[in-house]
C-alpha positions as semicolon CSV with decimal commas, in nm:
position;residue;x (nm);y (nm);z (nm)
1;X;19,482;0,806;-22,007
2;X;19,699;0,735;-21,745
3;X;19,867;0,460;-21,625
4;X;20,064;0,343;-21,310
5;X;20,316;0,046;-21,270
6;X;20,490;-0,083;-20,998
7;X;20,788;-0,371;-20,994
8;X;20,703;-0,580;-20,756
9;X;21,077;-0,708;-20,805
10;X;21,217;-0,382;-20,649
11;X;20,922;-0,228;-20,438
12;X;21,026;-0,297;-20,025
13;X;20,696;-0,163;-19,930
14;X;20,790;0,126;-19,685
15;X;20,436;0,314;-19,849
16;X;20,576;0,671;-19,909
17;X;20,403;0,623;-20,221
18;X;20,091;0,597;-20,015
19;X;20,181;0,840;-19,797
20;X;20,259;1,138;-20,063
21;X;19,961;1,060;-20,294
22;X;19,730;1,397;-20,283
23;X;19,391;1,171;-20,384
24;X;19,511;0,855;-20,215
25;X;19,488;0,693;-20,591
26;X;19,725;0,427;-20,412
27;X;19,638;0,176;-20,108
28;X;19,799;-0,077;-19,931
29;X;19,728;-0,444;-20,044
30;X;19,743;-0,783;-19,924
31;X;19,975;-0,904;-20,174
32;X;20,316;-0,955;-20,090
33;X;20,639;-0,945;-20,265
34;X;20,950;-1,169;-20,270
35;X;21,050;-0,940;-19,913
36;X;20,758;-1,092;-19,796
37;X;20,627;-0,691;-19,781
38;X;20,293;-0,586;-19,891
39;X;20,272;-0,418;-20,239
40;X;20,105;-0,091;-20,301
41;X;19,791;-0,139;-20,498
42;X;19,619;0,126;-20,729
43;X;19,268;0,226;-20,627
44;X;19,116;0,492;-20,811
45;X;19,327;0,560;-21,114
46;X;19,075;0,785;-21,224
47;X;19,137;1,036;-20,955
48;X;19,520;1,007;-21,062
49;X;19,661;1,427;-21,147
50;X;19,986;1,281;-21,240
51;X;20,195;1,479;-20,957
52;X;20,453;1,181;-21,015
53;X;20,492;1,215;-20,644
54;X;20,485;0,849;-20,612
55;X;20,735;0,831;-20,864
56;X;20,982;1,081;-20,769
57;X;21,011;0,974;-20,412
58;X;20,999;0,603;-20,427
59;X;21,390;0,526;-20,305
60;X;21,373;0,209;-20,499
61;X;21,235;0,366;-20,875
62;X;20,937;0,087;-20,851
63;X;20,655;0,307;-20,930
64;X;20,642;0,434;-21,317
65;X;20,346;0,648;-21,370
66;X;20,296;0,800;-21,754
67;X;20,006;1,031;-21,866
68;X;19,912;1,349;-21,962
């Protein structure tokens, strides 16, 4: 099972999350933070291979992503 979490209290939305994802497992949403910047969203968590890619290059440490 895996599962992916962002902090919407530290995320700035600059999407290199979005851009890094191999199977596009995140998306851009319409929600917005307390920046007033749109929050990633996750899509198809099925499709996740837990690269952490997300994870490791997010300069603010918003995205958590645990799984096998």
């Amino acid at each position: 099972m895996v599962s992916i979490t962002v902090d919407k209290a530290c995320c700035k939305g600059c999407n290199i999350c979005l851009a890094v994802c191999p199977k596009k497992v995140l998306v851009k949403s319409k929600k917005r933070n307390n920046y007033g910047t749109t929050m990633p969203n996750i899509s198809k968590i099925e499709e996740c291979v837990v690269c952490r890619m997300c994870e490791k290059l997010c300069p603010d440490g918003a995205i958590n992503v645990e799984g096998e």
